[in-house]
C-alpha positions, 0 to 999 in steps of 0.5 A, spaced: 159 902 520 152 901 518 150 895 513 145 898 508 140 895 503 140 897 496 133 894 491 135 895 484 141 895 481 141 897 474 145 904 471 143 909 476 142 904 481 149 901 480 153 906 481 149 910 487 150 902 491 158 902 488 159 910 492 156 906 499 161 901 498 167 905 497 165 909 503 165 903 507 158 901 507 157 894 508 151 893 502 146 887 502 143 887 494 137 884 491 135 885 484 130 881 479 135 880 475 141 878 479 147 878 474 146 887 475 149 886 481 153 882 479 159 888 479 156 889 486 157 883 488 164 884 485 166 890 490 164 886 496 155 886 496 153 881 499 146 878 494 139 876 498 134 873 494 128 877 496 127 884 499 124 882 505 131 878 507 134 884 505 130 888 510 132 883 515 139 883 513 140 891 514 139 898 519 135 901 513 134 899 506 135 904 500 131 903 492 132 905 485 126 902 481 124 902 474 117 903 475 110 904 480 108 897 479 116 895 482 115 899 487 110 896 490 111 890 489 119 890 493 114 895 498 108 890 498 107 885 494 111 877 495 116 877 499 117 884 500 118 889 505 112 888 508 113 881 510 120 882 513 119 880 521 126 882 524 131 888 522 130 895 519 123 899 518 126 904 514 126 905 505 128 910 502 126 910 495 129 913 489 125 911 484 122 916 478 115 914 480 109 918 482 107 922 488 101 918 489 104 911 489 109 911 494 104 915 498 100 910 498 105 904 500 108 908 505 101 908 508 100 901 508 107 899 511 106 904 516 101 900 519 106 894 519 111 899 522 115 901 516 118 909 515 118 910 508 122 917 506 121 918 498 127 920 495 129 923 488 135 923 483 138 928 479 144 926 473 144 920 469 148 914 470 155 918 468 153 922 474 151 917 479 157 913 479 161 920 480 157 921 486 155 928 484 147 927 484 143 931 486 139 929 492 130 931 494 128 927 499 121 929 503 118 925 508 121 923 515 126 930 517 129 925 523 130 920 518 134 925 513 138 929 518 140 921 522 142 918 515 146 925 511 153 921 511 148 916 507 146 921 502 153 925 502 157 918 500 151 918 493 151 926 492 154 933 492 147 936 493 142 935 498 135 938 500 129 936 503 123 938 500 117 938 505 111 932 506 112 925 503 111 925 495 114 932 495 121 929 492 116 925 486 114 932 485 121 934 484 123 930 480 117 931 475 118 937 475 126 938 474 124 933 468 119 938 465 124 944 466 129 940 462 124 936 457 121 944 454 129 946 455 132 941 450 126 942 444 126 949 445 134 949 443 134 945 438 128 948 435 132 954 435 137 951 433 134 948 427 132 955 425 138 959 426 142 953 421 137 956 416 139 962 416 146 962 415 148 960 424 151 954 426 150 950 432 158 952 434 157 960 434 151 959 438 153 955 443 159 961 444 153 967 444 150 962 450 156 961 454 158 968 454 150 970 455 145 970 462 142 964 459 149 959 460 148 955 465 151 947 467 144 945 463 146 949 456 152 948 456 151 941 456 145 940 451 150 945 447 156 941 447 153 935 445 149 937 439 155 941 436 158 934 437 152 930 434 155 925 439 148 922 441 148 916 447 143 911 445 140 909 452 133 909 454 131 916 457 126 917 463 124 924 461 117 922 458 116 917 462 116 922 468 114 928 464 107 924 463 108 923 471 107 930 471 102 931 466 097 926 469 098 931 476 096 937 473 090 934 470 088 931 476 090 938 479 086 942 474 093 945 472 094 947 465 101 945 462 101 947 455 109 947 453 110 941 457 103 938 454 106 940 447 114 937 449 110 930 451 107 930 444 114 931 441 117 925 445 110 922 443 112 923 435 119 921 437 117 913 439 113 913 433 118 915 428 123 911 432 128 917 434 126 915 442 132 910 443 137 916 446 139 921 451 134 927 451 139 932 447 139 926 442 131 925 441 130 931 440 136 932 435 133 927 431 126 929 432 127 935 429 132 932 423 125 928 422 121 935 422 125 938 418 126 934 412 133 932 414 132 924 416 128 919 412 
């Protein structure tokens, strides 16, 4: 069985990593902050300090990192993939960041021999460590076809999507889709509540309408039960990513344009340490008058 290294171990990234370990994988893992991996050291990883030694220590090397500068860093930067001299010249990277980031650290590995394929995640952590995400993944079609027991042991849904930084383009947009989809259902929402509706009996005209889908249901189940999970939400951040292609695209994003705004009135009116259903709700509650 292949000995796998996975970059980045906080709650996406733990639960994707625990998969391949019950999938029989041996996992080698590194993280800036070791006691994240310390779950995974629990199940049987084995840590390396830096992720040129987890490079020298495995058949290919998997990431899910928080940011561009992450990514180049574990790619470029001290100690990184780059300096590795013995093992795999293989990185799959997760991470929600930009198509134009990892297409640039892919060229600059691939003068050191390195194959990058760019990757994307779809679910949150409940999702991940369910093994249920869904899968993008662009760039090298051999390296996709030669590594599905890989991805299957992560997701239920797998697809590749064309050129390198394809599966960052994915991911940005999925994110768009469903930042428009939350604020308009609550705005909805909020509205059919003035007149008399309440969120319960929409949540069932939904269900049995041609708009039900996995997406509704789940943005209806939480703001019937205003069970909010407070947690960081990436969407803005990816949203924006998104936002700052289409501008260099000359594309115009109106809707999506106005959901970046909204999230940005939710950060200022401290109503973004929440899922995407709950800053929505309490931006909404704030707009409205409902929440001081």
């Amino acid at each position: 069985m292949k000995t796998i290294g996975f970059i980045g171990t906080g709650g996406m990234g733990s639960g994707m990593a625990a998969n391949l370990i019950k999938a029989g994988y041996r996992l080698v893992v590194n993280d800036l902050r070791r006691e994240q991996a310390k779950g995974l050291e629990g199940q049987g990883a084995a840590f390396k300090d830096t992720p040129k030694a987890v490079a020298e220590s495995c058949e290919i090397v998997l990431s899910m990192l928080p940011n561009n500068d992450a990514v180049r860093a574990v790619g470029l930067g001290e100690g990184g993939l780059a300096e590795a001299t013995t093992g795999t010249k293989a990185w799959i990277d997760f991470s929600s960041i930009d198509k134009a980031t990892i297409v640039g650290v892919s060229d600059a590995l691939k003068r050191k021999g390195w194959t990058v394929v760019d990757a994307s995640a779809g679910g949150v952590e409940e999702v991940a460590a369910a093994g249920e995400l869904a899968l993008w993944l662009s760039g090298s079609k051999a390296l996709f076809d030669e590594h599905q027991p890989i991805f299957k042991a992560m997701g239920k849904s797998i697809l590749h999507v064309g050129e390198l930084g394809n599966a960052k383009l994915v991911k940005n947009a999925m994110a768009m889709v469903a930042a428009v989809q939350h604020l308009s259902l609550v705005e909805i929402c909020c509205w059919l509540r003035k007149g008399g509706l309440d969120e319960a009996t929409f949540q069932t005209i939904i269900r049995n309408s041609q708009q039900d889908s996995v997406a509704t249901r789940r943005i209806m189940e939480i703001l019937v039960s205003r069970k909010f999970k407070p947690r960081k939400s990436w969407m803005p951040k990816d949203v924006g990513f998104g936002l700052d292609m289409a501008r260099d695209m000359e594309v115009p994003m109106p809707f999506v344009g106005l959901a970046q705004q909204m999230f940005a009135i939710a950060q200022a009116t401290g109503q973004d340490g929440y899922e995407a259903t709950g800053i929505a709700a309490n931006l909404y509650d704030v707009i409205n008058g409902n929440k001081s």
